[in-house]
Structures are given as structure tokens and as C-alpha cells.
BALUMFI-447915 format. One record per residue (C-alpha): x, z, y; residue in one letter. Coordinates in pm, 1 decimal, m for minus. Each point is the difference from the previous one (the first is absolute). Layout:
BEGIN
<node <X,Z,Y>,A> ...
REM end
This chain:
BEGIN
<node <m1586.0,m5452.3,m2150.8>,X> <node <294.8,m15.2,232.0>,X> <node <330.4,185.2,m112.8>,X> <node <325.5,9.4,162.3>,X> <node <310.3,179.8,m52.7>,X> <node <165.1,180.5,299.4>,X> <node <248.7,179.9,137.0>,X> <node <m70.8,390.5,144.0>,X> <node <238.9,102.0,265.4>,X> <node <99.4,426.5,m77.3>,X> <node <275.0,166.7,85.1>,X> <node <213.1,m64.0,m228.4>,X> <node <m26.6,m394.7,m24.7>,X> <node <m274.3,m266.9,m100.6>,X> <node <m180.6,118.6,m288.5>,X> <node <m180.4,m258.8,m152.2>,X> <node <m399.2,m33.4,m165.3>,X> <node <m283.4,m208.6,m34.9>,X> <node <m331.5,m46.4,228.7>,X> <node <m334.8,m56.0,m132.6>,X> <node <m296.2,m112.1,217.4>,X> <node <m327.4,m111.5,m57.7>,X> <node <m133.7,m363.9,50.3>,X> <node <m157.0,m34.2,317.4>,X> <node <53.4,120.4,358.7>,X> <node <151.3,356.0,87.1>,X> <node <99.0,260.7,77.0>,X> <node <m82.9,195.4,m292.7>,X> <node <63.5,343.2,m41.9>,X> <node <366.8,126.6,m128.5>,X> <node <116.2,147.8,m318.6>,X> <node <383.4,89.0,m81.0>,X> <node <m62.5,m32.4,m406.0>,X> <node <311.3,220.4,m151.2>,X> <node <135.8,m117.0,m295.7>,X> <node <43.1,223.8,m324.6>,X> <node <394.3,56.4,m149.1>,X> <node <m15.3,m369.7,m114.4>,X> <node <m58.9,m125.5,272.1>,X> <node <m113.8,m364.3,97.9>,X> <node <m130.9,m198.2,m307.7>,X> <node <m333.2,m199.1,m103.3>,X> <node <m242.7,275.9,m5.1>,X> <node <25.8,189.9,298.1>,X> <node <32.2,m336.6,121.3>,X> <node <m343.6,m53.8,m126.6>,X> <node <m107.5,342.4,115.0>,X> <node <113.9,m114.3,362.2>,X> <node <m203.6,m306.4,3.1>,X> <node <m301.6,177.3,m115.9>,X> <node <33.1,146.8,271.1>,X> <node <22.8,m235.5,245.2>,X> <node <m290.3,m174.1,m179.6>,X> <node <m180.0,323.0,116.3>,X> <node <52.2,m110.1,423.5>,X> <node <357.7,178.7,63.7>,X> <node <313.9,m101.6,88.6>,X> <node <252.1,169.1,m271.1>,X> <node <358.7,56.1,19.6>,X> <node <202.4,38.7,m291.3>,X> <node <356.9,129.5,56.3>,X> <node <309.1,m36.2,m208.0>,X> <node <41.1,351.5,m50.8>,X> <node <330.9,9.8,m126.0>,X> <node <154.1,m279.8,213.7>,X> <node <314.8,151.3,74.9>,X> <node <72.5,m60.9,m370.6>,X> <node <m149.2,m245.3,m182.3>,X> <node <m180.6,m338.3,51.4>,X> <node <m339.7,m16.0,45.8>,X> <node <m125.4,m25.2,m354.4>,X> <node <229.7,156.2,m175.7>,X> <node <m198.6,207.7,m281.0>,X> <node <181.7,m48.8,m341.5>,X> <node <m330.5,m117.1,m192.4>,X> <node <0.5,m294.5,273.2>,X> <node <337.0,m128.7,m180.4>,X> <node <m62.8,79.6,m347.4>,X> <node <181.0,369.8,m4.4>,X> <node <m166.1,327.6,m99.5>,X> <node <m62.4,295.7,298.8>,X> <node <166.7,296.6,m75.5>,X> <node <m3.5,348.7,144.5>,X> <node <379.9,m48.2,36.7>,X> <node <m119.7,m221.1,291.0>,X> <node <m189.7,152.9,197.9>,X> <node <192.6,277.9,96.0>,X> <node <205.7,m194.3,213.4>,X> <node <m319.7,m173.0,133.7>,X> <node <m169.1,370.8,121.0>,X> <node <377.3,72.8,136.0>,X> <node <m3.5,m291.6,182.9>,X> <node <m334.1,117.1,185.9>,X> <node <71.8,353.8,133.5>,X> <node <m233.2,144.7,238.1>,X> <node <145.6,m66.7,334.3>,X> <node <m7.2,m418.6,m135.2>,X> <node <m351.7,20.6,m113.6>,X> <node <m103.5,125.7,381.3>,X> <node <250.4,m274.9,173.4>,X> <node <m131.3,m266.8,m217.4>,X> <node <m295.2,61.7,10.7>,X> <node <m44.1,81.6,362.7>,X> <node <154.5,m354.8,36.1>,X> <node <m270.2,m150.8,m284.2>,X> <node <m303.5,104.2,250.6>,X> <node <184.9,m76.5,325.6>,X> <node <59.8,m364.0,m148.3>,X> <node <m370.5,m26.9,m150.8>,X> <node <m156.6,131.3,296.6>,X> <node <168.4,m268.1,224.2>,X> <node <m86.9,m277.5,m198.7>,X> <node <m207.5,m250.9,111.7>,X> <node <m212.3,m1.1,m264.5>,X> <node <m95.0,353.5,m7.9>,X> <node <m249.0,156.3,224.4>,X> <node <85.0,276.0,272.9>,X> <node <1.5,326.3,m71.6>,X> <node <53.2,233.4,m281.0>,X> <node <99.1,m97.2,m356.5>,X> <node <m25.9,91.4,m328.4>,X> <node <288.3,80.4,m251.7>,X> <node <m36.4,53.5,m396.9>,X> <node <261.4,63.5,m244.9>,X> <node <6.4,15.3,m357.5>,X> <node <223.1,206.6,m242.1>,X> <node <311.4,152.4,181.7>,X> <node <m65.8,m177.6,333.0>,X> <node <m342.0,175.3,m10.4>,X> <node <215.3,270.3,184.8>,X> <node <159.0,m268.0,234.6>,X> <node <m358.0,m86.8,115.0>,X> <node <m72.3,348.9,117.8>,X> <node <370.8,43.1,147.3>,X> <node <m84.2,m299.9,214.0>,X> <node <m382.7,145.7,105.0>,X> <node <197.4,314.8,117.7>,X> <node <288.4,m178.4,144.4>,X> <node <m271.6,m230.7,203.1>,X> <node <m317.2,183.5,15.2>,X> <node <m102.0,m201.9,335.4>,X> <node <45.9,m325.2,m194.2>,X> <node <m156.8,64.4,m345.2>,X> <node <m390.6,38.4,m84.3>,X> <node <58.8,44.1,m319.9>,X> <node <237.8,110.2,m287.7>,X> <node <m90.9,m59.4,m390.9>,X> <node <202.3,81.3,m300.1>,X> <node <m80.4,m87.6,m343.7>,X> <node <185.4,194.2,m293.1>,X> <node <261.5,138.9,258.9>,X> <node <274.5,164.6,m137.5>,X> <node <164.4,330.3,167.9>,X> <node <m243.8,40.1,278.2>,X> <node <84.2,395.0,m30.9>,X> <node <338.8,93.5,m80.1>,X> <node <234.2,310.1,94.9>,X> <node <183.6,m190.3,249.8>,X> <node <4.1,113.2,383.2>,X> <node <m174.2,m350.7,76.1>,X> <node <m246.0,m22.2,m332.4>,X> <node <m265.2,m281.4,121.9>,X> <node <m296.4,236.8,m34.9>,X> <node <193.5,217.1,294.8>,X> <node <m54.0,m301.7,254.0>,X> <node <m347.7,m10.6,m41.4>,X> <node <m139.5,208.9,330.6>,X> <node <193.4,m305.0,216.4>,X> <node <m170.8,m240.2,m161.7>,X> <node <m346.9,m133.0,191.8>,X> <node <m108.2,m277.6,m178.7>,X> <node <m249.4,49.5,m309.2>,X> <node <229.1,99.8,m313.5>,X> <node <m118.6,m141.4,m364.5>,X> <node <130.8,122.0,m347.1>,X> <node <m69.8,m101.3,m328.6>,X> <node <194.8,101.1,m267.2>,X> <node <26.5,m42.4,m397.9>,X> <node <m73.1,309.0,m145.4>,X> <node <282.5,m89.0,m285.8>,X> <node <273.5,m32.3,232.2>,X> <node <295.4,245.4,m14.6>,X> <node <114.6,m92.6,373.9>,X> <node <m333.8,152.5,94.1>,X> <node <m84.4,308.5,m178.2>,X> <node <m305.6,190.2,15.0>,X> <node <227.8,258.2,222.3>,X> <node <122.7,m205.4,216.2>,X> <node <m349.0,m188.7,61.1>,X> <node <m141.9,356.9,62.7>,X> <node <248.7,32.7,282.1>,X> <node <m27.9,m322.4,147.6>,X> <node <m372.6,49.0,13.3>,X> <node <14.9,390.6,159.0>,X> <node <220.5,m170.2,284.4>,X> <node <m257.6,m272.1,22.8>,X> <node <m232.7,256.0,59.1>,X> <node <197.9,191.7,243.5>,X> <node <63.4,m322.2,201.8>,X> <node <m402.8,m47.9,68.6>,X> <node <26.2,m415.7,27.2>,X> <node <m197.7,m274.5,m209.8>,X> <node <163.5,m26.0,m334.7>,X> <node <m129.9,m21.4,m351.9>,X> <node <227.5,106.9,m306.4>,X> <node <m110.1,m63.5,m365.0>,X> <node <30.5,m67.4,m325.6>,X> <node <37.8,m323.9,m190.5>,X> <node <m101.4,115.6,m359.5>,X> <node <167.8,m115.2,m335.6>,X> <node <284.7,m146.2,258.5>,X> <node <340.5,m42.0,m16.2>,X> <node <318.9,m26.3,311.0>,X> <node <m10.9,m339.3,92.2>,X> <node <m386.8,m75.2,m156.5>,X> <node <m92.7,m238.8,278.7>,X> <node <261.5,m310.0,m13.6>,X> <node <m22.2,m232.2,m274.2>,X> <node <293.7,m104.4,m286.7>,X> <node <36.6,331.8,m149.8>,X> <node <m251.3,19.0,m237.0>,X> <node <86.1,304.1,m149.4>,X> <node <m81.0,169.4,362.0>,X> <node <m194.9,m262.4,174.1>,X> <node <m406.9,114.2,m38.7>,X> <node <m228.2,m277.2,104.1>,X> <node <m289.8,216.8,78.1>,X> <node <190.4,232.7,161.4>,X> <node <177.6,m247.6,188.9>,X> <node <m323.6,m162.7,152.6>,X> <node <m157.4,366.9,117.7>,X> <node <353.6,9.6,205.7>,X> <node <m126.2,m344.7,203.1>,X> <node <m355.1,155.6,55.9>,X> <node <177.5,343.7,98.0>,X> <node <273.3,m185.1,244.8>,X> <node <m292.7,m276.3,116.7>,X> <node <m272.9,258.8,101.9>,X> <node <289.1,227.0,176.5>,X> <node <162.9,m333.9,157.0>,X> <node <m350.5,m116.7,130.5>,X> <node <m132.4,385.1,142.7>,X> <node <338.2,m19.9,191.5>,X> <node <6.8,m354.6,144.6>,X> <node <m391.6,m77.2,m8.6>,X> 
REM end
């Protein structure tokens, strides 16, 4: 399976990240694949190339370029995550960078070669679950399709909470969430899922029982549920394929 690493023009410089297609001949339809708070490492690595394996062409940014190489999780050089870290990390996303980046993340995948025109797709796990739907709302004429697995502060008090962007979104909108995750309360899912309502579009929001934040990407396996993991592929292949196919 081909893989390359690339640079993404934005605003504020190269970014840097990692493309996945499948053997054969293109195009293939995109996917922007956001990264959780630790970023680029073996398993959503994995995750990426699965895939690809599947017949799209999947982009994998460096979220936190500005900042930090392109693997830098602590696990990857034999130090322990803590939660002293990744406050800095969410600081160093803010809203107005998830939209820029990942306005730029599309706009780069889109014109790729391999990828074929049109609309693409955009899925992001943990925090940047969020950052997906930013970017679906930032470039509804560009996006089909928005996923986010075990997103974290989708509804929030703020003037620009994610769940408030949802009527400029026009692509299909999928969320599944843990239903042990305090980043996601029961609340806050009931709110996200009135203004779903409200908004009238395609979407699907449920569930993902006996789950935990960050259930789907391997490592952790404290959090990391197999079963639940898998029912995440079927749920992000059968919404990937009613969109493109």
C-alpha cells in the first residue's frame, strides 16, 4: 500500500502529515483522518491504512505541527502521558486553528492527484472530533461527510460551542460516542442531538455501550475495547460508502 509523507500548505506555514492510498489506480475518494491528543503514532497509523485498504485515499495531518515533530507521543520514546501534557496540546489547537487547518487539510486532499473530484469526507477522534465538524461548517461545499468518534466538548457554554455550527453544515454529520466519557455527558449529548434535530440534515448520533473516551485506537488497554472498536469501522464504512457510493 503506497504511503508518503507530505507537506500541507495553510496559512500559517507547511504543516506536515502522512498520505495513505490504496494499491492500484485512482482516484479514490478523500478522507482528512484527525488525529486524537497524541497524535501521530502506530495505531492510528494502522487505523489509516485500514482505511485505505477499504478504496480511499486518506490524509493524516500532523495536528500539532507548529510544535512538535511528527511522532512525538511520549509512549513512542519510552515516557509516560500525563494530563500535565495535554493541556498545552488542546491550547495549542484553539478554535479559529482547528477551522484554518483544517480548511487547508481538505483544500490539500481535495487537490491531490490521487483523490477523486468532488466532496470529501473528514473524521476525527477524541478532541479533534470537534475539529472535524468545525471544518464541515467552515467548508460545507467541500465536505460530504463529518464523523466523530468519542468527541470531546461538542457542546460547551462558549459563544462558538461546535454543536452551534451545525445548521451551516451540509454534508451528512455522524456521532458516536462512549457512553463513559466525561467530555460527553448525557447533557451535553442531549443538546447536541436537539440541535441535530433542529438542523433537519442526514446525521446519526449514538451510543457505544460499556465504552470509554478514546475506546477506538489501540495501546491503551485500559480504554481501548476491541469489540467496540470494530462496530466504529462498520459504523464509519457503511456511512463512508452511502456518501461516496
Amino acid at each position: 500500500m503506497p504511503e508518503q509523507q507530505v507537506s500541507i500548505p495553510t496559512p500559517d506555514g507547511d504543516a506536515t502529515g502522512l498520505l495513505f492510498t490504496p494499491d492500484g489506480d485512482g482516484p479514490w475518494p478523500g478522507i482528512v483522518s484527525l488525529t486524537d491528543i497524541w497524535g501521530i503514532r502506530p495505531a492510528n497509523e494502522k487505523m489509516a491504512r485500514r482505511m485505505a485498504a477499504r478504496g480511499y485515499a486518506v490524509l493524516l495531518p500532523h495536528l500539532f505541527w507548529r510544535d512538535h515533530a511528527l511522532r512525538f507521543d511520549p509512549l513512542l520514546k519510552g515516557e509516560e502521558r500525563s494530563m500535565d501534557q495535554i493541556g498545552p496540546l488542546l491550547a495549542a489547537l484553539p478554535a479559529a486553528r482547528m477551522v484554518k487547518d483544517g480548511v487547508a487539510y481538505v483544500d490539500f486532499l481535495k487537490h491531490r492527484p490521487e483523490v477523486r473530484k468532488g466532496k470529501v469526507a473528514v473524521v476525527g477522534y477524541c478532541f479533534s472530533g470537534a475539529m472535524a465538524l468545525r471544518t464541515a461548517a467552515a467548508s460545507p461545499d467541500k465536505v460530504a461527510l463529518a464523523a466523530s468518534f468519542h468527541g470531546g466538548r461538542l457542546v460547551t457554554e462558549d459563544a462558538d460551542s461546535p454543536h452551534l455550527l451545525i445548521p451551516k453544515v451540509k454534508g451528512a454529520l455522524y456521532f458516536g460516542h462512549a457512553d463513559q466519557d466525561p467530555t460527553a455527558t448525557p447533557e451535553q449529548i442531549k443538546v447536541l442531538e436537539q440541535a441535530l434535530k433542529d438542523w433537519g440534515g442526514s446525521y446519526e448520533s449514538e451510543l457505544y455501550r460499556g465504552a470509554l473516551h478514546g475506546w477506538t485506537v489501540e495501546g491503551r488497554p485500559e480504554i481501548y475495547n476491541a469489540a467496540q472498536a470494530e462496530r466504529h469501522f462498520v459504523k464509519l464504512f457503511e456511512w463512508l460508502g452511502r456518501t461516496f457510493h
